[in-house]
ROFI-887739 format. One record per residue: residue in three letters; x, y, z of N, C-alpha, C in turn. Coordinates in steps of 0.05 Angstrom, whole numbers, always signed. Example, Ala and Ser with C-alpha at 12.3 -4.5 7.8 and 13.67 -1.06 7.14 Angstrom:
BEGIN
<pt type="ALA" n_X="+264" n_Y="-114" n_Z="+156" ca_X="+246" ca_Y="-90" ca_Z="+156" c_X="+264" c_Y="-66" c_Z="+156"/>
<pt type="SER" n_X="+257" n_Y="-45" n_Z="+142" ca_X="+273" ca_Y="-21" ca_Z="+143" c_X="+258" c_Y="+1" c_Z="+157"/>
# end
This chain:
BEGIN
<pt type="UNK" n_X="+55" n_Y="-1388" n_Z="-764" ca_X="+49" ca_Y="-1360" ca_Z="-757" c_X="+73" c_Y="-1347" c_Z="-743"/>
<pt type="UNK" n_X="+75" n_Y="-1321" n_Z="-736" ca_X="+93" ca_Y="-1299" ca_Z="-725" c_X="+104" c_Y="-1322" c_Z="-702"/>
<pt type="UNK" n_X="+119" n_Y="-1320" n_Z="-685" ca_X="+125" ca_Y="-1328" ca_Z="-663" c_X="+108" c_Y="-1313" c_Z="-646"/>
<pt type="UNK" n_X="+106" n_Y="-1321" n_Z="-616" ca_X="+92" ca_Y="-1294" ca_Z="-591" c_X="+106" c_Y="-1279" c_Z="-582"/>
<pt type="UNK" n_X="+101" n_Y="-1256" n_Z="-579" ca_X="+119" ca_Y="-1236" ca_Z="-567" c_X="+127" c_Y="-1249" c_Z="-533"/>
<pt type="UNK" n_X="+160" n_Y="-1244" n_Z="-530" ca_X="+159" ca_Y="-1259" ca_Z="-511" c_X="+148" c_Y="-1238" c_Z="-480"/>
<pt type="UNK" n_X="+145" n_Y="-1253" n_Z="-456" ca_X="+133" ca_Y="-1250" ca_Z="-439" c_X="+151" c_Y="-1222" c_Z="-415"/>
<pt type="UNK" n_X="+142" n_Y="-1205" n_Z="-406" ca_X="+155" ca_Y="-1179" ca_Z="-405" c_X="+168" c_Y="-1193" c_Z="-378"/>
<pt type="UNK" n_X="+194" n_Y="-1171" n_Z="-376" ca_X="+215" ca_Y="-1179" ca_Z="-354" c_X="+188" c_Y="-1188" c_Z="-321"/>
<pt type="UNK" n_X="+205" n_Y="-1193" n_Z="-307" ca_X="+188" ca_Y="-1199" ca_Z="-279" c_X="+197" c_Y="-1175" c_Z="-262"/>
<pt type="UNK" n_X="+182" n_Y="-1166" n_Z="-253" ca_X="+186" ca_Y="-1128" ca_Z="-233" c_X="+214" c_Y="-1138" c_Z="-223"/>
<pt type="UNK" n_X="+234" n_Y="-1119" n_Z="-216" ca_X="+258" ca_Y="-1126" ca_Z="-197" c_X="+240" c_Y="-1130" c_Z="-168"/>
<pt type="UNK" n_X="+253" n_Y="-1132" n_Z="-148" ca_X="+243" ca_Y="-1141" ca_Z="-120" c_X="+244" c_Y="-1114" c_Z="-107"/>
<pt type="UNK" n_X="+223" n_Y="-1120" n_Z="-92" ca_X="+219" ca_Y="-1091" ca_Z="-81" c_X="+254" c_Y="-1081" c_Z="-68"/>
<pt type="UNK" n_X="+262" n_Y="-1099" n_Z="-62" ca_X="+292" ca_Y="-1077" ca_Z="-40" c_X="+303" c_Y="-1068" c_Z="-68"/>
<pt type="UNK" n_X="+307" n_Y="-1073" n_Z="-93" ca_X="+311" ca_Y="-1050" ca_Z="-107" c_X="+304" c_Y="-1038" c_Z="-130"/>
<pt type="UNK" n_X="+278" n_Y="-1025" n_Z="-113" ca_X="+260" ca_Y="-1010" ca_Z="-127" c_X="+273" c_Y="-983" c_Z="-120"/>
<pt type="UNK" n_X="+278" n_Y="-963" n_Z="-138" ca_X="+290" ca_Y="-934" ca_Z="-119" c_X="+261" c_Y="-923" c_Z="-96"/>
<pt type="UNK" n_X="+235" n_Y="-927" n_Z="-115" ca_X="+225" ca_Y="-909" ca_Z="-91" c_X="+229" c_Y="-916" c_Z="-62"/>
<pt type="UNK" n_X="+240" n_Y="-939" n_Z="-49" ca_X="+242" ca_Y="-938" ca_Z="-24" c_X="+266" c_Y="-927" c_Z="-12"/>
<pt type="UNK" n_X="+282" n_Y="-937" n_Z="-33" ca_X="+314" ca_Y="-917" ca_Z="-28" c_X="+308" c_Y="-891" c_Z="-23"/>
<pt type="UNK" n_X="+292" n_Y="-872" n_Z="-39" ca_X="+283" ca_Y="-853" ca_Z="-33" c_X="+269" c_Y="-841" c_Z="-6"/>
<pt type="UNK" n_X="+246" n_Y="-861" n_Z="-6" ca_X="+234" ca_Y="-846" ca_Z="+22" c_X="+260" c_Y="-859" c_Z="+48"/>
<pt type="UNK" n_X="+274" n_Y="-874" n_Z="+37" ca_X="+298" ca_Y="-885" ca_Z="+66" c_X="+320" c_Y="-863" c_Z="+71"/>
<pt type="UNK" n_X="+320" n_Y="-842" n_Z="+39" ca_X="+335" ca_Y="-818" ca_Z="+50" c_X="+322" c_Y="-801" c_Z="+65"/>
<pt type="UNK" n_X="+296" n_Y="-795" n_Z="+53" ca_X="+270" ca_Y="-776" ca_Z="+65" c_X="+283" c_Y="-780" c_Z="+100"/>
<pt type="UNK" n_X="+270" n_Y="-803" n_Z="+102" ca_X="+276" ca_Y="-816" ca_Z="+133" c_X="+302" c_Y="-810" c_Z="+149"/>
<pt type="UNK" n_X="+323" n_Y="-803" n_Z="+125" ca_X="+343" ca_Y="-799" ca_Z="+152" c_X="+354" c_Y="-767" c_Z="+148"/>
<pt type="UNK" n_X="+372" n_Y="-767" n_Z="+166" ca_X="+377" ca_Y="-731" ca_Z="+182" c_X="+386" c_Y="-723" c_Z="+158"/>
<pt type="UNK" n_X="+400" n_Y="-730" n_Z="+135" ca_X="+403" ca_Y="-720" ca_Z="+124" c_X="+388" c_Y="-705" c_Z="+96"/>
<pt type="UNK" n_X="+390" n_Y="-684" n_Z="+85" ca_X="+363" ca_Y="-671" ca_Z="+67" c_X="+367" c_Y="-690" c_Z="+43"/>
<pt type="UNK" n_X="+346" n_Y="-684" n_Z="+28" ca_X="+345" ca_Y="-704" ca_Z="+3" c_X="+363" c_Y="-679" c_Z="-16"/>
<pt type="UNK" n_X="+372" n_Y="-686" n_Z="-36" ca_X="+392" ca_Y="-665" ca_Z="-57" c_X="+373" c_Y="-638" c_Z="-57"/>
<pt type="UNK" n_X="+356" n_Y="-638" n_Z="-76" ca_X="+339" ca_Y="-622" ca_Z="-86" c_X="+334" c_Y="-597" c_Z="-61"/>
<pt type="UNK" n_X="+335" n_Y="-601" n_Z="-41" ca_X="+342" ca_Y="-573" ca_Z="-17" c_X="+356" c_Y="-560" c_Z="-13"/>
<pt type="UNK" n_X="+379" n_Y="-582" n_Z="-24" ca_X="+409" ca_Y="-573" ca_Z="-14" c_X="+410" c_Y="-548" c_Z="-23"/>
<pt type="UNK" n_X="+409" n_Y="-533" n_Z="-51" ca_X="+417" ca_Y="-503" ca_Z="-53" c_X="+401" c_Y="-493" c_Z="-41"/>
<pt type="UNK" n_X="+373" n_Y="-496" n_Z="-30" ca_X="+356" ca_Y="-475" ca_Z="-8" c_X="+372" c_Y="-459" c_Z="+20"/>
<pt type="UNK" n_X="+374" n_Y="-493" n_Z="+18" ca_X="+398" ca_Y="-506" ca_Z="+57" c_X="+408" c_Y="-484" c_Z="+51"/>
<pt type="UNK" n_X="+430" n_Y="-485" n_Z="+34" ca_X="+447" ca_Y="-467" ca_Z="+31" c_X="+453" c_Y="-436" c_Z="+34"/>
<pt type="UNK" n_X="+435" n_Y="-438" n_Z="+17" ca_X="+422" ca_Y="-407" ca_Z="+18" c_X="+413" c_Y="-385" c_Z="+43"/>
<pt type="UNK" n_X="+391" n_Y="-408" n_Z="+55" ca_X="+383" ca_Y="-400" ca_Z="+102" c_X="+416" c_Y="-400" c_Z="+104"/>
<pt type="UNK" n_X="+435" n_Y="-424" n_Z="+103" ca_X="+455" ca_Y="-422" ca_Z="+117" c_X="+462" c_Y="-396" c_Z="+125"/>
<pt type="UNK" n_X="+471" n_Y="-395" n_Z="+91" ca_X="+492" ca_Y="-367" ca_Z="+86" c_X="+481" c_Y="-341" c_Z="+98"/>
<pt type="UNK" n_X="+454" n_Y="-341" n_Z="+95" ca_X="+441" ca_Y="-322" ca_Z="+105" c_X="+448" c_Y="-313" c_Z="+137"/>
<pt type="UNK" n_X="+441" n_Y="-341" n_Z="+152" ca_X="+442" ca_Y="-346" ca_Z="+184" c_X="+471" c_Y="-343" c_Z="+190"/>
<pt type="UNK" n_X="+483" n_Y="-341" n_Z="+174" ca_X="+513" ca_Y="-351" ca_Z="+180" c_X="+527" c_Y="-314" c_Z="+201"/>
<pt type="UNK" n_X="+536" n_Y="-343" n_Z="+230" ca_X="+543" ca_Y="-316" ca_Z="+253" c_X="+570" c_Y="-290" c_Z="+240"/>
<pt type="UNK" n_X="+583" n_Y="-294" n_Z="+225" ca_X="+604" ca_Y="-277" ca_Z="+214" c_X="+580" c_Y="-247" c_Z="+207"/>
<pt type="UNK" n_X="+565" n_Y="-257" n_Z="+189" ca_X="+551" ca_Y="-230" ca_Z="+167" c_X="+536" c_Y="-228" c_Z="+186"/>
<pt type="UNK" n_X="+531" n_Y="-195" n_Z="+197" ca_X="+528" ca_Y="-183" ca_Z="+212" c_X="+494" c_Y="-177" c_Z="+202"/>
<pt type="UNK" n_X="+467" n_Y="-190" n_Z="+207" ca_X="+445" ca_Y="-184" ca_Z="+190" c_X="+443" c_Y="-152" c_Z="+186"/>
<pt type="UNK" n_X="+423" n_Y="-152" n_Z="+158" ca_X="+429" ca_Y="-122" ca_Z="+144" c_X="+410" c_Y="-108" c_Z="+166"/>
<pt type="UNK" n_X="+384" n_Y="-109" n_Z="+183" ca_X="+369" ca_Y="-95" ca_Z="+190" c_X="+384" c_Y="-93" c_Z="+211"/>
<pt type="UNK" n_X="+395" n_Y="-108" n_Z="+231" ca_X="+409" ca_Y="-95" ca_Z="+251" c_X="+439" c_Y="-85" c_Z="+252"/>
<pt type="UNK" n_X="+434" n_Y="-69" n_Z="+241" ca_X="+464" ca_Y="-55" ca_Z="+238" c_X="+475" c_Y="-37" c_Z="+259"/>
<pt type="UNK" n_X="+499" n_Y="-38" n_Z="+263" ca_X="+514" ca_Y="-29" ca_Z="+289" c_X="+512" c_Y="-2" c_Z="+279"/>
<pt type="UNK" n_X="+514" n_Y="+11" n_Z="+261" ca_X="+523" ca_Y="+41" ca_Z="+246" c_X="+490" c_Y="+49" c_Z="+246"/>
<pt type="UNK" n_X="+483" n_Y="+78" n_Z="+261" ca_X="+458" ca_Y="+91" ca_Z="+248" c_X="+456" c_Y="+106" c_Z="+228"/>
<pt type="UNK" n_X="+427" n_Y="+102" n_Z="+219" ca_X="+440" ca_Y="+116" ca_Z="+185" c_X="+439" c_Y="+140" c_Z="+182"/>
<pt type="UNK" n_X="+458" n_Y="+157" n_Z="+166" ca_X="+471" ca_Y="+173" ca_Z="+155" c_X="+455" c_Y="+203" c_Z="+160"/>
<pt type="UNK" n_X="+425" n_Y="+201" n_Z="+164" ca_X="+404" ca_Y="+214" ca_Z="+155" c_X="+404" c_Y="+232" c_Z="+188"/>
<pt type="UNK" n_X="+399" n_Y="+209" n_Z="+204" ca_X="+400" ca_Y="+218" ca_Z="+235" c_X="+424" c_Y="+238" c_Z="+245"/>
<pt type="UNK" n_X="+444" n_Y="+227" n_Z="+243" ca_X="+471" ca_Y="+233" ca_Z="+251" c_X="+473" c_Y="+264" c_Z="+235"/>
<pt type="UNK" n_X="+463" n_Y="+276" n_Z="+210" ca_X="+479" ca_Y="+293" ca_Z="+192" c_X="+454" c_Y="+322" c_Z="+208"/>
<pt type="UNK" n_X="+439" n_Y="+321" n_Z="+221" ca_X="+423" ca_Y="+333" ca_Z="+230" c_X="+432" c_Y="+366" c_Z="+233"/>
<pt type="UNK" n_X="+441" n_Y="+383" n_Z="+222" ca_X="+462" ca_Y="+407" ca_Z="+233" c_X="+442" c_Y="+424" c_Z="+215"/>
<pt type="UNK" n_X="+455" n_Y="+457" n_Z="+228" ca_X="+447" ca_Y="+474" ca_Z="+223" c_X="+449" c_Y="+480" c_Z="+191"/>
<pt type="UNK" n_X="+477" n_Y="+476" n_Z="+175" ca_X="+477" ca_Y="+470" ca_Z="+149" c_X="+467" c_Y="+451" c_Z="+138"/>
<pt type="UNK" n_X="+451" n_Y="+430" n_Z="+145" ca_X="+440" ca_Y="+413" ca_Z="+128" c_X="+408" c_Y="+423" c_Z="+124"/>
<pt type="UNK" n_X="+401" n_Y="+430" n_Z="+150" ca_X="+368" ca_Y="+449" ca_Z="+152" c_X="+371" c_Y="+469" c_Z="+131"/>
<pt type="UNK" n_X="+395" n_Y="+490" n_Z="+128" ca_X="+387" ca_Y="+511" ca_Z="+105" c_X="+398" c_Y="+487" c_Z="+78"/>
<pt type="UNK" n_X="+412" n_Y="+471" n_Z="+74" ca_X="+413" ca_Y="+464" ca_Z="+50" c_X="+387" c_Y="+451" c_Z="+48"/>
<pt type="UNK" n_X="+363" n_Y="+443" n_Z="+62" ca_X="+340" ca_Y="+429" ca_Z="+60" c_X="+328" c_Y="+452" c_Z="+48"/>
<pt type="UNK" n_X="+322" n_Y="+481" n_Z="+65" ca_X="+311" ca_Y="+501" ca_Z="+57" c_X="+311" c_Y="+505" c_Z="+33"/>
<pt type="UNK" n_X="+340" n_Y="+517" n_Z="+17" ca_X="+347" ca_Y="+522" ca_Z="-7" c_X="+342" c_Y="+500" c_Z="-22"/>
<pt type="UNK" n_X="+327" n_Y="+474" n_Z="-24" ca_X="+322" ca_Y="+457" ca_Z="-37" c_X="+291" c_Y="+461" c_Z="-45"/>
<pt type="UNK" n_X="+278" n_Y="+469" n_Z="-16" ca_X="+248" ca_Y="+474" ca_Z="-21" c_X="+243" c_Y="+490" c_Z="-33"/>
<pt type="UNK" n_X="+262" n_Y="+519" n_Z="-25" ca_X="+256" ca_Y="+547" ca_Z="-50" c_X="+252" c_Y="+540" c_Z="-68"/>
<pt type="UNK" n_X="+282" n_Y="+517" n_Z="-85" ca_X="+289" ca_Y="+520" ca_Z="-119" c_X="+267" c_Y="+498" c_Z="-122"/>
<pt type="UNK" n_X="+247" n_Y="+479" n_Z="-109" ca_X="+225" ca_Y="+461" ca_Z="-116" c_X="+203" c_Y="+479" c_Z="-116"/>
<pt type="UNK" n_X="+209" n_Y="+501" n_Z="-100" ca_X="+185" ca_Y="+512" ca_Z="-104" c_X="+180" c_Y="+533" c_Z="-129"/>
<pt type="UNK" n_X="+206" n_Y="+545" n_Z="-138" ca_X="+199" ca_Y="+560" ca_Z="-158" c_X="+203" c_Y="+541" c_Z="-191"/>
<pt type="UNK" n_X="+207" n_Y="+508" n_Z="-175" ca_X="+213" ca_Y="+496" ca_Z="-202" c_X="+180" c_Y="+496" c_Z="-206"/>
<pt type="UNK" n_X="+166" n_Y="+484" n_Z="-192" ca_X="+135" ca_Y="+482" ca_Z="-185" c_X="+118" c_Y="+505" c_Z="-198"/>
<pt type="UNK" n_X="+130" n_Y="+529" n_Z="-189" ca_X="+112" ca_Y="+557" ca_Z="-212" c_X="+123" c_Y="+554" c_Z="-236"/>
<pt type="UNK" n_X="+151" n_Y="+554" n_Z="-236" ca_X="+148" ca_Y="+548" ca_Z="-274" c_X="+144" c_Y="+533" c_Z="-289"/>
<pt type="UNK" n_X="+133" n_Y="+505" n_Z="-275" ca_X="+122" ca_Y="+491" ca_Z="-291" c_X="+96" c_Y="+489" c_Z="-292"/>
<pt type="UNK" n_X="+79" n_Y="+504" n_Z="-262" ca_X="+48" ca_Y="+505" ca_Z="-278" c_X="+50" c_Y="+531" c_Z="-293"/>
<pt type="UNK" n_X="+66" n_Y="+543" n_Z="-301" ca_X="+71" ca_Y="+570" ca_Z="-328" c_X="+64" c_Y="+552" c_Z="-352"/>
<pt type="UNK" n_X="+86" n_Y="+531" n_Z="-345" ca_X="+100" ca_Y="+520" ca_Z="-368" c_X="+71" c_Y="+509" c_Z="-379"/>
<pt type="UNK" n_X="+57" n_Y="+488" n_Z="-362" ca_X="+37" ca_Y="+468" ca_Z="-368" c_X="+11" c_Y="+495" c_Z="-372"/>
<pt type="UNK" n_X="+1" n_Y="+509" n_Z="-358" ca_X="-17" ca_Y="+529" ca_Z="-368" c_X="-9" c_Y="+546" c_Z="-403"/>
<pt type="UNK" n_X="+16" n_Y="+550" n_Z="-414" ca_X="+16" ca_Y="+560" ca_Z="-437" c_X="+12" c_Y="+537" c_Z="-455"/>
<pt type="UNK" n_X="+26" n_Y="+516" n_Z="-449" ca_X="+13" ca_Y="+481" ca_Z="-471" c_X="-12" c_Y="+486" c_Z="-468"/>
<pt type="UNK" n_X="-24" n_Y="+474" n_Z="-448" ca_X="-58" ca_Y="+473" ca_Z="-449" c_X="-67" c_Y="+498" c_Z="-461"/>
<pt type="UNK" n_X="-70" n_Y="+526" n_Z="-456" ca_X="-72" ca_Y="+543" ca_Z="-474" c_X="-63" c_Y="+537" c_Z="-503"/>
<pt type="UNK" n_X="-39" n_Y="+529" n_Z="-510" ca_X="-41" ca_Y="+521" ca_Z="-539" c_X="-58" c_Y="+502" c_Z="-548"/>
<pt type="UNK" n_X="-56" n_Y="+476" n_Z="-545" ca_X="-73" ca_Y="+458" ca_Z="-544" c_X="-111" c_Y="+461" c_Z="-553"/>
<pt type="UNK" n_X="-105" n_Y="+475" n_Z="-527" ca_X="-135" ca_Y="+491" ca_Z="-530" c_X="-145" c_Y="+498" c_Z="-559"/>
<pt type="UNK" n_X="-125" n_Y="+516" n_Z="-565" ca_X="-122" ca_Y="+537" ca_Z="-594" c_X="-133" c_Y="+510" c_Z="-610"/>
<pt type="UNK" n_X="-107" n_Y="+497" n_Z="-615" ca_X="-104" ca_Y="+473" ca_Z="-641" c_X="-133" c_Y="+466" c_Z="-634"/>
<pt type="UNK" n_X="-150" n_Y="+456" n_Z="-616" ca_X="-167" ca_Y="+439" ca_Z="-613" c_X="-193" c_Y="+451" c_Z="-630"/>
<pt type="UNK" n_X="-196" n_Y="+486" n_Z="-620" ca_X="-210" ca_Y="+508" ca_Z="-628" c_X="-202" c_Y="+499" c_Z="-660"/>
<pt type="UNK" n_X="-174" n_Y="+505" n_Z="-676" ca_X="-176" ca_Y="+514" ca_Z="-697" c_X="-183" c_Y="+483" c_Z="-721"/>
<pt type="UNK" n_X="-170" n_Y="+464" n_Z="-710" ca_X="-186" ca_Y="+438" ca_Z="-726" c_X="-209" c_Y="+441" c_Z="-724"/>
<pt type="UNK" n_X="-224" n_Y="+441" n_Z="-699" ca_X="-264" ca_Y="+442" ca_Z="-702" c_X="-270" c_Y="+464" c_Z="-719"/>
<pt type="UNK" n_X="-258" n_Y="+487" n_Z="-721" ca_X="-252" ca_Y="+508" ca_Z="-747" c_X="-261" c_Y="+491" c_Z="-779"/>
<pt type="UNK" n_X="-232" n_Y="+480" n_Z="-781" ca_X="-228" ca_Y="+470" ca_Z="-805" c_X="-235" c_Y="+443" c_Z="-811"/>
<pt type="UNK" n_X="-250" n_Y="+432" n_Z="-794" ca_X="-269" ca_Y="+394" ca_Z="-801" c_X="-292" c_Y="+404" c_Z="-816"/>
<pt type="UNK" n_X="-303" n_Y="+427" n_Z="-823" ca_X="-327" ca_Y="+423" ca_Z="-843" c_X="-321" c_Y="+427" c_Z="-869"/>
<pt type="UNK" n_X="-288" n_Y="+444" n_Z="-869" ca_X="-275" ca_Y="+442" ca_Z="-898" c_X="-275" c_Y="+417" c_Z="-910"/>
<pt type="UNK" n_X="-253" n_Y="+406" n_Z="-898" ca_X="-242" ca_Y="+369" ca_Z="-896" c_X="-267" c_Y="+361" c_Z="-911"/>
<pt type="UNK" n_X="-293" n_Y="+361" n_Z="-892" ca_X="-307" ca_Y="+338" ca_Z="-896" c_X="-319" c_Y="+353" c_Z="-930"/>
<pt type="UNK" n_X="-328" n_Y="+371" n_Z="-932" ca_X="-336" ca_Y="+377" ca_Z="-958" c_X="-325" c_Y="+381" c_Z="-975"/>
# end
């Protein structure tokens, strides 16, 4: 008959098995790989040079520009919003009025169609 399949290797010994190499890195100060671009990332973030973005030495732009010409250029912004605002409920009241029509003149013409 066949020969027996022979008998499977014997486990290596536990000291080198990786999973303990593994948890022996776990265990020491140093991070396991797989963090390292995270690490990296807090570093760069934390890092004392880059000045963090929310505390910024400069106030913004908005505070500082506060003047008598920036109030009427605000003004003259609200006028031309406001008369953009009437011509467009003109604009949107003559559509809907059309609309309307079309809507009127098909219910008109659906008893033609259908007969």
């Amino acid at each position: 008959g066949p020969p027996p399949p022979p008998p499977p290797p014997p486990p290596p010994p536990l000291e080198a098995r990786p999973p303990l190499r593994l948890r022996d890195r776990v265990a020491s100060p140093s991070p396991p790989p797989r963090r390292s671009p995270l690490l990296r990332l807090l570093s760069s973030q934390q890092d004392p040079h880059s000045p963090p973005p929310l505390a910024s030495p400069s106030p913004p732009p908005r505070v500082g520009r506060r003047s008598s010409a920036g109030s009427a250029a605000v003004r003259d912004a609200l006028v031309q919003a406001r008369r953009l605002a009437e011509e467009h409920k003109q604009v949107l009241d003559l559509l809907e009025s059309l609309v309307s029509e079309e809507e009127e003149e098909e219910e008109e013409e659906d008893p033609e169609v259908r007969e």
